[in-house]
N, C-alpha and C positions, 0 to 999 in steps of 0.2 A: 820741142825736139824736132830735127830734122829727120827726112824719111832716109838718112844714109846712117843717122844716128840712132835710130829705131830699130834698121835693118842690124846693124853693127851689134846692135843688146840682143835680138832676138838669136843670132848666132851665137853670140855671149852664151846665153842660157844654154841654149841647144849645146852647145858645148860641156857645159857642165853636166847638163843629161845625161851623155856619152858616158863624160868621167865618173860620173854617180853610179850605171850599170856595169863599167867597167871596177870598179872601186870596190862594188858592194859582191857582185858576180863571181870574180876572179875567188876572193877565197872561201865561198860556200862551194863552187869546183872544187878546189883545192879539197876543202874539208870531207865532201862526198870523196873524189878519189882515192884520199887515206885510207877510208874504209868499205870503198871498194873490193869484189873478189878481182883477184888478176885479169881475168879475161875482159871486165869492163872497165879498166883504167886507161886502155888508147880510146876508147868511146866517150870519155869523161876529157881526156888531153885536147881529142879535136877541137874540145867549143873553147880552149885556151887562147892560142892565135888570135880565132874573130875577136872574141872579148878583146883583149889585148888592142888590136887595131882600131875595136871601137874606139876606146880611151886615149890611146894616142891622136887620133883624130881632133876626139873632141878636147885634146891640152892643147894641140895646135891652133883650134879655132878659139880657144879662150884666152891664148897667147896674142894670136895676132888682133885681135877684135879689141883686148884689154888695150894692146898700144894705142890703137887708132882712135879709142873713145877716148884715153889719159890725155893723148897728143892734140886731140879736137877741143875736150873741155879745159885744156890747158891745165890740169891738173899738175904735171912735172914740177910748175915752177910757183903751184900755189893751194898745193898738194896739204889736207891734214897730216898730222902726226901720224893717225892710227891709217893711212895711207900706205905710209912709209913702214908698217908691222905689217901690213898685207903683204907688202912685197918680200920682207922675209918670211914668211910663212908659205909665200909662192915659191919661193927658192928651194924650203927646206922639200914641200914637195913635190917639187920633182928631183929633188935627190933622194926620197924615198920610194919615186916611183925606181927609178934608174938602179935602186938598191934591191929592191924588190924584182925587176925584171931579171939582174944577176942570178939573185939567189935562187926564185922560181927555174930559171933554167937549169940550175946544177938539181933544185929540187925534183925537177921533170925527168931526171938523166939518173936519177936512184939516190941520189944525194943526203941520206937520212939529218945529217948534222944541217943542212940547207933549209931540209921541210920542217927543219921542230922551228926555226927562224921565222917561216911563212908567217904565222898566223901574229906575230909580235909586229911585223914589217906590216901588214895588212892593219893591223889596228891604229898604227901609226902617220899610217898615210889618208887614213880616214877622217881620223881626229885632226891632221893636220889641214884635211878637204873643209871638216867642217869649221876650223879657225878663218879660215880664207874667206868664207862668205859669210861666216860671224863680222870677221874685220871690213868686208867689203859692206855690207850694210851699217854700220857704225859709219863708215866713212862718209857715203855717198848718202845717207839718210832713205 
C-alpha cells in the first residue's frame, strides 16, 4: 500500500468514526430531550448542531476518500458484485440521513407527528451504517 493510500483509509475510518458518534449520539439526544422537563430541552438541543456537523463531516470524508481509493484500486471497472450492494446501501443512507435531518427539524420545532418518526428514522440509518461496512468488508476482504 502506498502512503497516499494509507493516508486515504486512515481518513476513511476516521470518517466513519464521525458518522458512528454522529449516528449513535443524535437519538440518545433525541431520547433524553423527550423526556426532558421544559426548561432543559434547549440545553439538550444545543449538542444537536455539533453532533450533526460531526457526521456530516465525517460522510464527506468517507465520500470523498471512498472515490479516490475505488478510482486508485480501479475497482469501478473490476469492481465484485457485493461492491456494487455497498453502493446501494451508500445511497439508501444518505437518503436516510437527509430524511432524518428534515424530520428532526420539524421534530426540534414541536413537531409531535415528526418526533414519534425519529427513533424509526434513527434505527434505519444505523442498520443501514451497519450493512455498508458489513458489505464493504465482504467486498474488499
Amino acid at each position: 500500500m502506498s502512503l497516499a493510500n494509507d493516508l486515504a483509509l486512515t481518513a476513511h475510518i476516521l470518517g466513519l468514526f464521525m458518522g458512528g458518534a454522529s449516528a449513535f449520539g443524535l437519538p440518545v439526544i433525541g431520547a433524553l430531550a423527550d423526556k426532558a422537563e421544559l426548561e432543559h430541552k434547549p440545553v439538550l438541543g444545543r449538542a444537536v448542531k455539533p453532533l450533526k456537523m460531526i457526521g456530516h463531516i465525517g460522510l464527506g470524508l468517507i465520500l470523498i476518500t471512498g472515490v479516490l481509493m475505488a478510482t486508485a484500486g480501479g475497482i469501478w471497472s473490476s469492481g465484485p458484485f457485493i461492491f456494487w450492494i455497498k453502493l446501494v446501501a451508500v445511497g439508501a443512507l444518505i437518503a436516510g440521513i437527509v430524511v432524518a435531518g428534515k424530520t428532526g427539524a420539524l421534530a426540534m420545532a414541536g413537531d409531535a407527528e415528526a418526533a414519534a418518526k425519529m427513533p424509526a428514522l434513527s434505527m434505519f440509518n444505523i442498520g443501514m451504517g451497519v450493512l455498508v461496512v458489513l458489505f464493504a468488508v465482504l467486498a474488499f476482504n
